[in-house]
VMD Tcl script that draws the C-alpha trace (Angstrom):
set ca {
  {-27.10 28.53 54.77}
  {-28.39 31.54 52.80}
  {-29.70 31.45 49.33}
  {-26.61 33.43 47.79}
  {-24.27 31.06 49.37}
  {-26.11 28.16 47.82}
  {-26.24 29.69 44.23}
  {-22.50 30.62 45.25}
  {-21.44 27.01 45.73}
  {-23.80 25.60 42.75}
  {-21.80 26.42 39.81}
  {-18.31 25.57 41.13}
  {-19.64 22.68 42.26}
  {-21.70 21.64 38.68}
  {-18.49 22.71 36.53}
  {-16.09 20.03 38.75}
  {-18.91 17.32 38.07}
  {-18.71 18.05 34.51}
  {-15.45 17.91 34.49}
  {-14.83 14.66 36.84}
  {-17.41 12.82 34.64}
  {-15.99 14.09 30.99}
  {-15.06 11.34 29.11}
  {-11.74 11.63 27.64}
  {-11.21 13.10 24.25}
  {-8.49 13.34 22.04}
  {-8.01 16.27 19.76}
  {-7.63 15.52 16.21}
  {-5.32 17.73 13.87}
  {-3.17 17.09 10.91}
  {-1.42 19.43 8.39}
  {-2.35 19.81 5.16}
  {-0.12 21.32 3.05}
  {-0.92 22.23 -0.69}
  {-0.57 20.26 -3.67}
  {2.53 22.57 -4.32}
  {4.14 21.87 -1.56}
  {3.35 18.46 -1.38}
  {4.81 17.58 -4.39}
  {8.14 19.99 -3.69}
  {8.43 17.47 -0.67}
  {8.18 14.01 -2.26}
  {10.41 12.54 -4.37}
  {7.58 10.57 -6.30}
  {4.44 11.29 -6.93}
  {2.13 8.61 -8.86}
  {-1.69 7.40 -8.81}
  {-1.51 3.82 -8.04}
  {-3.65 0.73 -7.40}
  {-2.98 -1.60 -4.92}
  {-2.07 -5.01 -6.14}
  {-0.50 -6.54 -2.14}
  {0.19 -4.97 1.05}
  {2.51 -7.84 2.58}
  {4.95 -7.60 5.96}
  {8.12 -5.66 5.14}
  {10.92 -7.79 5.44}
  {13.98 -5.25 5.27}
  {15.32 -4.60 8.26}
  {16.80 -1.26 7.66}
  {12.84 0.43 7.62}
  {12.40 -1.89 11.01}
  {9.39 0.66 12.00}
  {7.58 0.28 8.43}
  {6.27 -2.74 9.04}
  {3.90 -2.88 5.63}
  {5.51 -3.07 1.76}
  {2.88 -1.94 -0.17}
  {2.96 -3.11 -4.26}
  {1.18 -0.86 -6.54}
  {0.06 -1.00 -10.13}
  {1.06 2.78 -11.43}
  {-1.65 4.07 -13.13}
  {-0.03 7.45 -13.61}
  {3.31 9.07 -12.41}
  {4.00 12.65 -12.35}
  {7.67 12.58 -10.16}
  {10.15 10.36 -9.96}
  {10.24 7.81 -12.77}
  {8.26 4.83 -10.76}
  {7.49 2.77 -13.57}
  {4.48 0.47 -14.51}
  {5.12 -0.91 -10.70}
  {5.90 0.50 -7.68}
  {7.11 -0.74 -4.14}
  {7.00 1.43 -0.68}
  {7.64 0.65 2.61}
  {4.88 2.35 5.05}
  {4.91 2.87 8.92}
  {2.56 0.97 11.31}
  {-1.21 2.22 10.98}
  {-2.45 3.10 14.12}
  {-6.65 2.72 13.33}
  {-8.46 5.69 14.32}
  {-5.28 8.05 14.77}
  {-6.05 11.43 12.46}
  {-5.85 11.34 8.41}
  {-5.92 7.31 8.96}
  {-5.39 5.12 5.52}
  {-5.78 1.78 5.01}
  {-4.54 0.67 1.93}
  {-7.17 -2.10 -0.16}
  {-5.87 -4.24 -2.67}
  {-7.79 -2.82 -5.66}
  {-8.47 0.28 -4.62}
  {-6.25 3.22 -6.57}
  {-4.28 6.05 -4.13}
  {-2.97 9.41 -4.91}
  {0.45 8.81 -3.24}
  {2.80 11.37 -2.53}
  {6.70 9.27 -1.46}
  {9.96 9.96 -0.62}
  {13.58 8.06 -0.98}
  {15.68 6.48 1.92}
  {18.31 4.02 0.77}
  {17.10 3.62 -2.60}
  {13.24 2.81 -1.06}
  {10.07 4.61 -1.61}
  {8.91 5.54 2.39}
  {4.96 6.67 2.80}
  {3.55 7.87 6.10}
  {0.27 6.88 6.37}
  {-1.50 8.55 9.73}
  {-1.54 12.25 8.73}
  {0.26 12.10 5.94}
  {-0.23 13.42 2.41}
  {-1.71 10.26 0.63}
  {-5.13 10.10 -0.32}
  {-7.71 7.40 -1.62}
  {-7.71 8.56 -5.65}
  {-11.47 8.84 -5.18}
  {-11.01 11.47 -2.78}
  {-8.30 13.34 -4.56}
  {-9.57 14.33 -7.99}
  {-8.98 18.09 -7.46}
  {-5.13 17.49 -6.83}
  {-5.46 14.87 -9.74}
  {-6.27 17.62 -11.69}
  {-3.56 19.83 -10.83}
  {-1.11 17.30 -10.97}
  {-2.41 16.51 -14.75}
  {-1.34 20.00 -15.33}
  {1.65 21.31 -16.85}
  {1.90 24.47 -15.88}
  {1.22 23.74 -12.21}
  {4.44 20.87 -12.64}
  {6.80 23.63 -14.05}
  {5.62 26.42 -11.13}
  {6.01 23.83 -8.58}
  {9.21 22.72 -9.58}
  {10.48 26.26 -10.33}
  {9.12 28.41 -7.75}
  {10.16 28.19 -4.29}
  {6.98 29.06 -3.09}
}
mol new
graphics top color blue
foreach p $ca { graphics top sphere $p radius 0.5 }
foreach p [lrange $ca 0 end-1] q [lrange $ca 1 end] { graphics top cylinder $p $q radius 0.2 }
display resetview
């Protein structure tokens, strides 16, 4: 066999070893909308601490399996009160924007109303540990920003 056959053969044939010994790899991408439109989407909007995340026991959000109870620290939309309960989906650990809620630990928390229940999402969905959120706190503290975002469309 001649040399430029060999060097011919040696990079198809290094390329399919890479490839038959890659391990697999999962691509990792979730939206992230602005403050604006995140709070155009929800229904309530509140900084809370968690005081209990406990099994959901209403049947109608069967695939929420968690009801999370917070202690509102602040509310900006949709009249939560001093306490607030959600139902959130099944956490699937390690999936993309992944949350685990800690009892005692505060969460920007961005909700929305089926049936007369607060619903969060938590795998790539708009909630946020507080103490990674103080730039949207900040917005959200402001009045102007409410009014635009509740006025304008955009």
């Amino acid at each position: 066999m001649s040399d430029n056959r060999k060097r011919a053969l040696f990079l198809p044939l290094t390329l399919a070893m890479m490839f038959a010994c890659a391990t697999t790899a999962l691509a990792c991408s979730c939206e992230d909308p602005s403050t604006r439109k995140k709070f155009r989407a929800a229904d309530a909007v509140f900084l809370g601490r968690v005081v209990e995340v406990a099994p959901n026991d209403d049947r109608r959000f069967a695939e929420h399996p968690y009801r999370v109870r917070f202690a509102v620290e602040k509310s900006w939309k949709g009249g939560v009160g001093r306490e607030a309960s959600v139902v959130s989906h099944f956490d699937r650990p390690g999936s993309c924007g992944d949350l685990k809620f800690t009892p005692g630990e505060s969460y920007l928390i961005y909700a929305e109303r089926d049936k007369g229940v607060l619903v969060i999402y938590i795998d790539c969905g708009p909630n946020r540990r507080a103490a990674d959120a103080a730039a949207e706190i900040r917005k959200l503290n402001g009045f102007v920003f409410r009014l635009a975002a509740r006025l304008s469309p955009f």
